[in-house]
CHARMM internal coordinates of N, CA and C (Angstrom, degrees):
IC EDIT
DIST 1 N 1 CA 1.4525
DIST 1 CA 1 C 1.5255
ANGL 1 N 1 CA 1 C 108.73
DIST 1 C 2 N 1.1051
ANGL 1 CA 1 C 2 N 118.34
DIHE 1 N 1 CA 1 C 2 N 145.72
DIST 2 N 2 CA 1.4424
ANGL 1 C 2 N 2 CA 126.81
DIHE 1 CA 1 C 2 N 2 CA 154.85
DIST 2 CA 2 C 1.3226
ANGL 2 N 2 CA 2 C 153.53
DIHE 1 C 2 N 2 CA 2 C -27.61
DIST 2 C 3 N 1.0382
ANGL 2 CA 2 C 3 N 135.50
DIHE 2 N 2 CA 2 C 3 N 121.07
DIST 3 N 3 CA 1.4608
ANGL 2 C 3 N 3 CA 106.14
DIHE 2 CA 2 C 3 N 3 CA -176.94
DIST 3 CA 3 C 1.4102
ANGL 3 N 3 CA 3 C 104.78
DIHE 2 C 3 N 3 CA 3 C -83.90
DIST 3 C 4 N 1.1762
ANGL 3 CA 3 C 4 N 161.38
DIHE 3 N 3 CA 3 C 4 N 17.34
DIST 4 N 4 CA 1.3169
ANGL 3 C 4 N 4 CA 157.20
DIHE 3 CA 3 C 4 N 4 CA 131.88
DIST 4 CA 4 C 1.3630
ANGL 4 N 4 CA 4 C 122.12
DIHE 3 C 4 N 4 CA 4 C -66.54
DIST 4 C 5 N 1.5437
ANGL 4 CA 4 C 5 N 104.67
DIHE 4 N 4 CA 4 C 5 N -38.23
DIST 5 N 5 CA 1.3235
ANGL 4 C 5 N 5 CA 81.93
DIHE 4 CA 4 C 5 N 5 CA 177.74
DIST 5 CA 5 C 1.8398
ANGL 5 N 5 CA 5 C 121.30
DIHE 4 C 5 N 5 CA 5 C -100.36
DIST 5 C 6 N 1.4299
ANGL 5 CA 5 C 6 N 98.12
DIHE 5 N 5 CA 5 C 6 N 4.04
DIST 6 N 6 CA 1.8278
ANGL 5 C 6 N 6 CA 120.07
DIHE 5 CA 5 C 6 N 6 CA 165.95
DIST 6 CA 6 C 1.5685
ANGL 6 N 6 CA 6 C 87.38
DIHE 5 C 6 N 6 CA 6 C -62.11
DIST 6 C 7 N 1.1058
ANGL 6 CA 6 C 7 N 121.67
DIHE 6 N 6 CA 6 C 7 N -96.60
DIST 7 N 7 CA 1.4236
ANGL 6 C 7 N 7 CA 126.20
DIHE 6 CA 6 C 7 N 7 CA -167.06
DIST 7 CA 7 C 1.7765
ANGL 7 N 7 CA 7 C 124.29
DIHE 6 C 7 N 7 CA 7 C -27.93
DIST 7 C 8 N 1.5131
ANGL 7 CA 7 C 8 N 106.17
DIHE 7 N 7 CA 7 C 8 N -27.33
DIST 8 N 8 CA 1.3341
ANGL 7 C 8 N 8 CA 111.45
DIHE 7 CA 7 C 8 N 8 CA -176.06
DIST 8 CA 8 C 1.6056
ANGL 8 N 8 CA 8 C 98.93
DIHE 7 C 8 N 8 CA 8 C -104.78
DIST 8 C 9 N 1.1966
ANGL 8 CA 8 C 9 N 105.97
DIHE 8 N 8 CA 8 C 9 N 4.60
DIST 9 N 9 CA 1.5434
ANGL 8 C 9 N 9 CA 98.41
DIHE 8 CA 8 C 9 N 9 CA 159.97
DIST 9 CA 9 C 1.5411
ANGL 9 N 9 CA 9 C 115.25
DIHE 8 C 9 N 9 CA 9 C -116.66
DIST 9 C 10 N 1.2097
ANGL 9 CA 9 C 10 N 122.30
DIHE 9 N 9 CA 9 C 10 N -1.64
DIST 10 N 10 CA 1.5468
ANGL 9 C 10 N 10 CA 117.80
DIHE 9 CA 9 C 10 N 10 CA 152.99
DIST 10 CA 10 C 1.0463
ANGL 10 N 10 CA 10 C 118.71
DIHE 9 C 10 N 10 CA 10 C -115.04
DIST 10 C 11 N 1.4921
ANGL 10 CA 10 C 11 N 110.53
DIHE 10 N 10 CA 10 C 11 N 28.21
DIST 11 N 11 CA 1.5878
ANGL 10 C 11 N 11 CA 130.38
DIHE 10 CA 10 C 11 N 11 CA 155.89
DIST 11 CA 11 C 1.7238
ANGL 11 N 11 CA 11 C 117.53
DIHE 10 C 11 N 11 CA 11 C -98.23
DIST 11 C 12 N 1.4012
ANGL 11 CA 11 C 12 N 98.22
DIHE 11 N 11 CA 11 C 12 N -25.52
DIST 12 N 12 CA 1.3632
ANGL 11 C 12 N 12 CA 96.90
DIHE 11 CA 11 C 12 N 12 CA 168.46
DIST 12 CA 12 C 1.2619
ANGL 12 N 12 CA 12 C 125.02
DIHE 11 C 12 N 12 CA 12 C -107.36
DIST 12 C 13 N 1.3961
ANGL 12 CA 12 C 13 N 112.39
DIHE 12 N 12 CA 12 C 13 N 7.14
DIST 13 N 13 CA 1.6999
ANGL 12 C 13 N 13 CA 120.49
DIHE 12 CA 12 C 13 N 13 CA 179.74
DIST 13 CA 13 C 1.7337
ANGL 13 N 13 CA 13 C 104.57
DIHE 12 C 13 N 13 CA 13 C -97.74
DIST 13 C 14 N 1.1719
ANGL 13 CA 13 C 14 N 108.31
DIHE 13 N 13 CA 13 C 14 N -25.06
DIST 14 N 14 CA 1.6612
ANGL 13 C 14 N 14 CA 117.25
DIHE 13 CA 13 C 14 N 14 CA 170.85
DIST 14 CA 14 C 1.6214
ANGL 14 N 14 CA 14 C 104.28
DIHE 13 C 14 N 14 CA 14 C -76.97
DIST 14 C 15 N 1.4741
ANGL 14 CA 14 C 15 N 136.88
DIHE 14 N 14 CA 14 C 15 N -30.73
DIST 15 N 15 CA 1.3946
ANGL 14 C 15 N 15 CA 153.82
DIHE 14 CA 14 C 15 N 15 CA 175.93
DIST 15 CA 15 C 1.5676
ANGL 15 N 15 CA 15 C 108.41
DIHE 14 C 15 N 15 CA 15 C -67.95
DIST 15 C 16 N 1.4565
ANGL 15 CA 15 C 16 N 112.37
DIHE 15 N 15 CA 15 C 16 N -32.11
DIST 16 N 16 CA 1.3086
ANGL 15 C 16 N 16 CA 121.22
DIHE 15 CA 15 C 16 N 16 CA -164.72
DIST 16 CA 16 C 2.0776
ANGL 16 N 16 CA 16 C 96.44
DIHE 15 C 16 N 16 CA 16 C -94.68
DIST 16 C 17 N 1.7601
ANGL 16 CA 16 C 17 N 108.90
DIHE 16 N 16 CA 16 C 17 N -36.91
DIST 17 N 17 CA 1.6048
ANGL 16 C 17 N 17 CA 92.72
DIHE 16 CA 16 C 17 N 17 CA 170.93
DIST 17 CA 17 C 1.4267
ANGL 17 N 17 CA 17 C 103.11
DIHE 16 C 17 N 17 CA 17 C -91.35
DIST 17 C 18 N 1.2840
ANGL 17 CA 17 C 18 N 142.98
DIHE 17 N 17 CA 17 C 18 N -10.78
DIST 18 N 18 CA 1.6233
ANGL 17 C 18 N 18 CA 114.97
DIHE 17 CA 17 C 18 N 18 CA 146.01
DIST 18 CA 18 C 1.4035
ANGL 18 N 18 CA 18 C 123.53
DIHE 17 C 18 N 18 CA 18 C -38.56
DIST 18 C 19 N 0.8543
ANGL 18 CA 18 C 19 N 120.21
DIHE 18 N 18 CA 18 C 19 N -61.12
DIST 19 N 19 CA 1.1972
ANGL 18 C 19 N 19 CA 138.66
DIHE 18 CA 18 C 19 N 19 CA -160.27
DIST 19 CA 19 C 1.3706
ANGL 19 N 19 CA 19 C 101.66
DIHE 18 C 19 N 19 CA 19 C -66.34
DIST 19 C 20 N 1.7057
ANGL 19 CA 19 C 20 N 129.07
DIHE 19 N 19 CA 19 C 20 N -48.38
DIST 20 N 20 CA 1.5615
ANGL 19 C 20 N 20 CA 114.34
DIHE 19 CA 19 C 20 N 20 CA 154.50
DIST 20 CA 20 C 1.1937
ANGL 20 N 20 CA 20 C 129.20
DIHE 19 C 20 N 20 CA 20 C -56.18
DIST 20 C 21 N 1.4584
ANGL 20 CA 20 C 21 N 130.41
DIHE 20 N 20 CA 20 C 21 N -61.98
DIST 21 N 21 CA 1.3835
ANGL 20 C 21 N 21 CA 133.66
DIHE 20 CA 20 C 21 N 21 CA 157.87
DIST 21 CA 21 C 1.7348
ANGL 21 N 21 CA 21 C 114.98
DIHE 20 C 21 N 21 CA 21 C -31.28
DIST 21 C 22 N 1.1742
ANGL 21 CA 21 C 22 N 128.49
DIHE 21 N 21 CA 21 C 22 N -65.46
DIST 22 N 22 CA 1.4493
ANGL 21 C 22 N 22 CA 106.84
DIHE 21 CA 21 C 22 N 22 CA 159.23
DIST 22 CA 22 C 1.3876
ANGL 22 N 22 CA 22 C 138.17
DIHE 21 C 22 N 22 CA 22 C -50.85
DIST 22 C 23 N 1.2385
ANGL 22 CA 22 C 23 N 110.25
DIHE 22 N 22 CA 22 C 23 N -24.11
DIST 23 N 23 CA 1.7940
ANGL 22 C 23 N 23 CA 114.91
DIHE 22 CA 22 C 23 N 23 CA 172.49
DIST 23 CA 23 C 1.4268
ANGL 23 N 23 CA 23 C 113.20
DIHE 22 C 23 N 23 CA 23 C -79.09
DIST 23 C 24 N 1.0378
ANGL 23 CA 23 C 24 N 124.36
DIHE 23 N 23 CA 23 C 24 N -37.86
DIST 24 N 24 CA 1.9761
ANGL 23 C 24 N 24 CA 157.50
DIHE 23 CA 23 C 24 N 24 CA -136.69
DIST 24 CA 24 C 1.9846
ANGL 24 N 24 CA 24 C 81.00
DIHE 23 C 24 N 24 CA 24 C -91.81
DIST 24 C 25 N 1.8899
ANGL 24 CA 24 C 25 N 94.83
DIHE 24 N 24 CA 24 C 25 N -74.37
DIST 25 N 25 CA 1.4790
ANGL 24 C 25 N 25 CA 95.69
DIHE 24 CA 24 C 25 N 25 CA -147.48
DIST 25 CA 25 C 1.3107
ANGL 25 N 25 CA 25 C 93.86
DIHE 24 C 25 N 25 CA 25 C -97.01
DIST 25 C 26 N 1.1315
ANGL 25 CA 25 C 26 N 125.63
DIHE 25 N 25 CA 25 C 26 N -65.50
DIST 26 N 26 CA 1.8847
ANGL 25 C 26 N 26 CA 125.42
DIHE 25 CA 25 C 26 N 26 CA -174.14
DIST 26 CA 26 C 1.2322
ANGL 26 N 26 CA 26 C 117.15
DIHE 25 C 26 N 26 CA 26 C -40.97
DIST 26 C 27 N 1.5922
ANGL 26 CA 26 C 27 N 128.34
DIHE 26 N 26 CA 26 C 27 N -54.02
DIST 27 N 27 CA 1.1121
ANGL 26 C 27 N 27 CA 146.12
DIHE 26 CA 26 C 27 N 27 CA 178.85
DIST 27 CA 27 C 1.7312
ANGL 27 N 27 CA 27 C 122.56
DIHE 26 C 27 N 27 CA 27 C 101.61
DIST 27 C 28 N 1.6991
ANGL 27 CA 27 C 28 N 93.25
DIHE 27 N 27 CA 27 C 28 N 20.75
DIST 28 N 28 CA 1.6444
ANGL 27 C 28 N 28 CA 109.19
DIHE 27 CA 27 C 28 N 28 CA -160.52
DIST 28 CA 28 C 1.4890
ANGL 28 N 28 CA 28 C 87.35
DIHE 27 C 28 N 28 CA 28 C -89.79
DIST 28 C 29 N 1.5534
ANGL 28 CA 28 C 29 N 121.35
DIHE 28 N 28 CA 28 C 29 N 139.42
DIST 29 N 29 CA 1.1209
ANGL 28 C 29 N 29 CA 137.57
DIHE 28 CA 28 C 29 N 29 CA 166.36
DIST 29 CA 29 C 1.4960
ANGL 29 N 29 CA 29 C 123.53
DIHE 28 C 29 N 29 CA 29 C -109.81
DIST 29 C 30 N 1.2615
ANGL 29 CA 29 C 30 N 102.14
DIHE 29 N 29 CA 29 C 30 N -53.33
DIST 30 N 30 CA 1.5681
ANGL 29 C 30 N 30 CA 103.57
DIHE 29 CA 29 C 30 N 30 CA 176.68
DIST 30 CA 30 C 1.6459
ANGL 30 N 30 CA 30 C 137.24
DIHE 29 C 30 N 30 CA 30 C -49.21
DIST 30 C 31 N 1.7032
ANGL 30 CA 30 C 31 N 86.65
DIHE 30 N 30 CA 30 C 31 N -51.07
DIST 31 N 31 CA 1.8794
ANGL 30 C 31 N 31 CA 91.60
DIHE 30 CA 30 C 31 N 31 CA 165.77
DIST 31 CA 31 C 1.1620
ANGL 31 N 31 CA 31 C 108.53
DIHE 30 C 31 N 31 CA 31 C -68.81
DIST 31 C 32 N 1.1394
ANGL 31 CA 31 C 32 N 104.21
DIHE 31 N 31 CA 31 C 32 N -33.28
DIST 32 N 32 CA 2.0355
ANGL 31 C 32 N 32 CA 97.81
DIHE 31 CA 31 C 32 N 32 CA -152.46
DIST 32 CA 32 C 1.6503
ANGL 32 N 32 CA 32 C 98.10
DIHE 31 C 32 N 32 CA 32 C -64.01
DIST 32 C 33 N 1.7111
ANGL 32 CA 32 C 33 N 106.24
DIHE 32 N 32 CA 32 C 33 N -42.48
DIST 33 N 33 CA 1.8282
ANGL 32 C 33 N 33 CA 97.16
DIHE 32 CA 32 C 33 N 33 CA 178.85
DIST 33 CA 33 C 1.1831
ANGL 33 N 33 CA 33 C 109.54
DIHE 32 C 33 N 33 CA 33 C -59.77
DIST 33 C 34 N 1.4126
ANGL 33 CA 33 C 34 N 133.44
DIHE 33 N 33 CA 33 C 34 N -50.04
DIST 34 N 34 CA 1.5425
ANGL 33 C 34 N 34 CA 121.00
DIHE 33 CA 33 C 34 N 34 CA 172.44
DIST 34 CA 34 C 1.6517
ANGL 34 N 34 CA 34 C 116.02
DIHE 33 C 34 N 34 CA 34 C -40.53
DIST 34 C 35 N 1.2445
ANGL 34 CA 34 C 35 N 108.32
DIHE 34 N 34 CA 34 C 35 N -54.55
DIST 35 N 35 CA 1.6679
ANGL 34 C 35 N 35 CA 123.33
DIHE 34 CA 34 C 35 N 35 CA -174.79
DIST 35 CA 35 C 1.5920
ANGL 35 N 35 CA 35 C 96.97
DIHE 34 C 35 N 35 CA 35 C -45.86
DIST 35 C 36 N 1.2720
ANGL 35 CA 35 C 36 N 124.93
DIHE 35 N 35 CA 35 C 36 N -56.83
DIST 36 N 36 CA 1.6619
ANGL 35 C 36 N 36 CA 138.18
DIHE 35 CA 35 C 36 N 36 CA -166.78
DIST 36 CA 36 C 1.9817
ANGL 36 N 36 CA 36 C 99.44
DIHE 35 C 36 N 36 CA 36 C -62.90
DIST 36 C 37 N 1.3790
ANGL 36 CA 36 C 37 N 111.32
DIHE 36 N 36 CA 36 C 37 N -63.27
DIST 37 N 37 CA 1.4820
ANGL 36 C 37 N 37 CA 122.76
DIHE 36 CA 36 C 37 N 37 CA -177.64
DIST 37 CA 37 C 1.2432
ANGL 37 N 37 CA 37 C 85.47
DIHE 36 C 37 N 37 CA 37 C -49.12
DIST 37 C 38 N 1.3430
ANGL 37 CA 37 C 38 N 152.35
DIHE 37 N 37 CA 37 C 38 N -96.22
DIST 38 N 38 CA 1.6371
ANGL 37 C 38 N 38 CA 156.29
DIHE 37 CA 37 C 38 N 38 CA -98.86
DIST 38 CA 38 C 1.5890
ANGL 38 N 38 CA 38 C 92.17
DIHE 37 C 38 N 38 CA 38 C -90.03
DIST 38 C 39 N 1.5262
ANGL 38 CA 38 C 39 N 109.97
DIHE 38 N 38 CA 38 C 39 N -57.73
DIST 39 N 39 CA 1.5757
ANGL 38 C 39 N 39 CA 103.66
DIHE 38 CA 38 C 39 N 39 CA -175.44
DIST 39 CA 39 C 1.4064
ANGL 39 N 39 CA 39 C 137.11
DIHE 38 C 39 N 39 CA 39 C -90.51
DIST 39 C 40 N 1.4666
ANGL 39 CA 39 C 40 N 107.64
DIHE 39 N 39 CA 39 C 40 N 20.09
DIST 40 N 40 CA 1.1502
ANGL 39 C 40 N 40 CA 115.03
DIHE 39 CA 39 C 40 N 40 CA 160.87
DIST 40 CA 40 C 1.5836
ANGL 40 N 40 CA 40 C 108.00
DIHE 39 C 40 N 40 CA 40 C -127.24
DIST 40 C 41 N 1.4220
ANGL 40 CA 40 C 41 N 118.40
DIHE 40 N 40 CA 40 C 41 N 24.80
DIST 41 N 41 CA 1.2645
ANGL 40 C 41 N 41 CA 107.80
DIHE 40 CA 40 C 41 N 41 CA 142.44
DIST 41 CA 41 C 0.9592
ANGL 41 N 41 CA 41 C 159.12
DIHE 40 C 41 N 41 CA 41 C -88.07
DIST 41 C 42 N 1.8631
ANGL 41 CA 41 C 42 N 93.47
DIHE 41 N 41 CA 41 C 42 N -8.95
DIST 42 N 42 CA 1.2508
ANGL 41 C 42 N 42 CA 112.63
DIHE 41 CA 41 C 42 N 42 CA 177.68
DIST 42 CA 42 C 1.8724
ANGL 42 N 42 CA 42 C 117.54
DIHE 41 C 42 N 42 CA 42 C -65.08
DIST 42 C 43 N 1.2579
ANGL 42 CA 42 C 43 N 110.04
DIHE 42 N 42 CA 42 C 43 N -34.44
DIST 43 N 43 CA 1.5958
ANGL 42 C 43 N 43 CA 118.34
DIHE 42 CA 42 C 43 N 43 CA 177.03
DIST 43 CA 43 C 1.9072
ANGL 43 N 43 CA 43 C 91.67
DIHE 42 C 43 N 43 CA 43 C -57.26
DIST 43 C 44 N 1.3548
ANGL 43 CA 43 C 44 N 133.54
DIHE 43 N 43 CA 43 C 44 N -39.45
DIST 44 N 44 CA 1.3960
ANGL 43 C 44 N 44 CA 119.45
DIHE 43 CA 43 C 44 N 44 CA -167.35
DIST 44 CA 44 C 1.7012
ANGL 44 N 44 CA 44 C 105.06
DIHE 43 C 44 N 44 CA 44 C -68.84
DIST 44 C 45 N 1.2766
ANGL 44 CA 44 C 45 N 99.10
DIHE 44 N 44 CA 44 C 45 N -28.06
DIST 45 N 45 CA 1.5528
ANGL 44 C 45 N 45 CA 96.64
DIHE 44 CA 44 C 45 N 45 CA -162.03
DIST 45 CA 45 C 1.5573
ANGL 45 N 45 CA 45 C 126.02
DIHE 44 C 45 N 45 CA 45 C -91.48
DIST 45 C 46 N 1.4128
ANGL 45 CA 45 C 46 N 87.87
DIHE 45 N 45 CA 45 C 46 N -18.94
DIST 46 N 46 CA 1.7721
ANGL 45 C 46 N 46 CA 117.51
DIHE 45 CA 45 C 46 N 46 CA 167.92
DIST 46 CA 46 C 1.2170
ANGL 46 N 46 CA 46 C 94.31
DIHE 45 C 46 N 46 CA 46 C -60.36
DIST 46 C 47 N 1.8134
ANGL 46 CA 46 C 47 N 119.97
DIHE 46 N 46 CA 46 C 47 N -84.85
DIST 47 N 47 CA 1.5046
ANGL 46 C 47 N 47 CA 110.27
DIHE 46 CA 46 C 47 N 47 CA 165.95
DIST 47 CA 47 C 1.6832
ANGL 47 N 47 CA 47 C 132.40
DIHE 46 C 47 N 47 CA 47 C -24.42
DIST 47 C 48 N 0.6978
ANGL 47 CA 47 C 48 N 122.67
DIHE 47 N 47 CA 47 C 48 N -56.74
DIST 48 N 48 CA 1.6712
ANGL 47 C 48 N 48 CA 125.39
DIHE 47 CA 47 C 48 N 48 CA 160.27
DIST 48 CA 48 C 1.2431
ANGL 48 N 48 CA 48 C 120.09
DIHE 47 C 48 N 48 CA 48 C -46.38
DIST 48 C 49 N 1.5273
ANGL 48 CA 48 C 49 N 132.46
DIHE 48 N 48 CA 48 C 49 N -38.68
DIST 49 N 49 CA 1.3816
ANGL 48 C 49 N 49 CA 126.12
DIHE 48 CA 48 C 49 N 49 CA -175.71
DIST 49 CA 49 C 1.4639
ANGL 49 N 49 CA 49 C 96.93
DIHE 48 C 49 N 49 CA 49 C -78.23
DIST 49 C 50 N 1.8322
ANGL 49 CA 49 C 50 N 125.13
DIHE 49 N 49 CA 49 C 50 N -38.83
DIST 50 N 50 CA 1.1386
ANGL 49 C 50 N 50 CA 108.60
DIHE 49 CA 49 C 50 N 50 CA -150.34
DIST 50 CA 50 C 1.5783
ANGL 50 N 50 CA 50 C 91.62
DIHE 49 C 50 N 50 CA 50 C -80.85
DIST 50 C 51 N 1.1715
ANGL 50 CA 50 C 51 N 118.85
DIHE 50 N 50 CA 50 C 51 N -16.31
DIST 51 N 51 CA 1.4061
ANGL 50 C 51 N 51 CA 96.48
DIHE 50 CA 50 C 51 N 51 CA -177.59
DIST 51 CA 51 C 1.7431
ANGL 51 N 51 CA 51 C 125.30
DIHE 50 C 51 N 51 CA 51 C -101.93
DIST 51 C 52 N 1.5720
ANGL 51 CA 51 C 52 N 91.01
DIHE 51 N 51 CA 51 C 52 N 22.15
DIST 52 N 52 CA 1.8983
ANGL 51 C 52 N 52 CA 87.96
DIHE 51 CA 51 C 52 N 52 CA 178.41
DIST 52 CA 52 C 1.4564
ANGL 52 N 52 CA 52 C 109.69
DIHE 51 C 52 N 52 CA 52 C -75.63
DIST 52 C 53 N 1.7368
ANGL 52 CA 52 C 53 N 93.09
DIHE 52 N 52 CA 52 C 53 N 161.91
DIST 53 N 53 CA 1.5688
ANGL 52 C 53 N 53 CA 88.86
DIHE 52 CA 52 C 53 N 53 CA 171.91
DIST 53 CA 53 C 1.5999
ANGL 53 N 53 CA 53 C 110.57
DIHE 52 C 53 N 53 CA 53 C -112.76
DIST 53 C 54 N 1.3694
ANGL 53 CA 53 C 54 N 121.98
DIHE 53 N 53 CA 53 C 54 N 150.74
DIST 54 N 54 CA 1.8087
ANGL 53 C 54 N 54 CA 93.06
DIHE 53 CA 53 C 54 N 54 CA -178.30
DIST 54 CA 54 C 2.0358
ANGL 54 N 54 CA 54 C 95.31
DIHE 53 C 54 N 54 CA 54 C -115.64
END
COOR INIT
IC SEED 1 N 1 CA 1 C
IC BUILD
């Protein structure tokens, strides 16, 4: 595996307990779903670049 896409997957598993701990304890919903969508897309898009063809 990669080191880009290692990093953007324990970039989005740390994104994923924000995202509980802000829902759980704060009670913030709105950012935190943005916060959750934005940083675990980056693992989709990593996947996508590595696999374009030009």
């Amino acid at each position: 595996m990669s080191i880009v896409k290692n990093k953007s997957f324990s970039f989005a598993v740390k994104i994923v307990h924000l995202y509980k701990f802000l829902v759980a304890d704060k009670k913030e919903f709105v950012l935190s779903k943005q916060l959750l969508r934005s940083g675990t897309a980056i693992g989709a898009l990593v996947r996508e670049a590595q696999n374009a063809e030009s």
